[in-house]
Each structure stands twice: as structure tokens, then as C-alpha cells.
C-alpha positions in Angstrom: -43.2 10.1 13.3 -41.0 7.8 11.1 -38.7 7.8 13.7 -41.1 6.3 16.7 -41.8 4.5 14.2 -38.5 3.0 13.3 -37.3 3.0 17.5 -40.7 1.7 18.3 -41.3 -1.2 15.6 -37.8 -3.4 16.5 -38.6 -3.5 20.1 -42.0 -4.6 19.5 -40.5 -7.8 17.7 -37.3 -8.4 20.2 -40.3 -8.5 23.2 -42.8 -10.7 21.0 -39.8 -12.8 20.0 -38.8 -13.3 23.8 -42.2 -14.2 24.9 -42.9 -16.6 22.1 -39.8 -18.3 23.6 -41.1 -18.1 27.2 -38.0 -16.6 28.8 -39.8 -14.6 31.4 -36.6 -12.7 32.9 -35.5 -12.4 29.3 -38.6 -10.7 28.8 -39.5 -8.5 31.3 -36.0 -6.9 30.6 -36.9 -6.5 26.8 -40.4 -4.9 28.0 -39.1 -2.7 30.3 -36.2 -1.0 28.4 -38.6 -0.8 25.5 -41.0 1.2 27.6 -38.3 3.2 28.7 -37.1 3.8 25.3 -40.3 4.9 24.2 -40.9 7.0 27.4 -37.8 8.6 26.2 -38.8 9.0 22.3 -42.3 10.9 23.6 -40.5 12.9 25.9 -38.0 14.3 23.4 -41.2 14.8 20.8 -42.7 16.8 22.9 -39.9 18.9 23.6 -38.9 19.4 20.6 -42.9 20.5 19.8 -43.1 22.8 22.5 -39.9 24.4 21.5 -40.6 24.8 17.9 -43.7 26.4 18.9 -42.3 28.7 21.1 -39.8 29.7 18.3 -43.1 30.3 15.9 -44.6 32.9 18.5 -41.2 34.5 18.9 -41.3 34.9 14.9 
């Protein structure tokens, strides 16, 4: 959690700080590899969940 947290928070600023400065192309780049990156971030949570609780039923 504290690291979504700490990948999720930093893109959140770069994309508000682009769009405050009305660089549209700028921007969309920022949005768009910040989704990404936290597309990326869920996907390896949830792995990582699943597989620790497929280790707990093989325990």
C-alpha cells in the first residue's frame, strides 16, 4: 500500500503540474504513462495476492 502510494502520489503532481501550465501534449504524455504505471502497480498487487494465497492453501 505504501508503495502505490509512493509510485502513485509523484505522478499525480508531475500531471497536475503540466496542466496548470497548459502544455496539452506535455500532458497527455504525463497522464498516460501515469495510468500505465499504475495499471502496472495493480497488476503486480494482485499477483503477488493471488500468489501468496495460493501459498497459504498449499501450507
Amino acid at each position: 500500500m505504501m508503495l502505490q502510494l509512493l509510485l502513485w502520489a509523484p505522478s499525480m503532481v508531475l500531471i497536475a503540474f503540466f496542466l496548470s501550465l497548459g502544455h496539452d501534449l506535455v500532458a497527455g504524455i504525463i497522464t498516460t504513462a501515469g495510468v500505465l504505471v499504475l495499471v502496472a502497480v495493480f497488476k503486480n498487487q494482485a499477483r503477488f495476492v493471488s500468489s501468496t494465497e495460493v501459498e497459504d492453501i498449499f501450507r
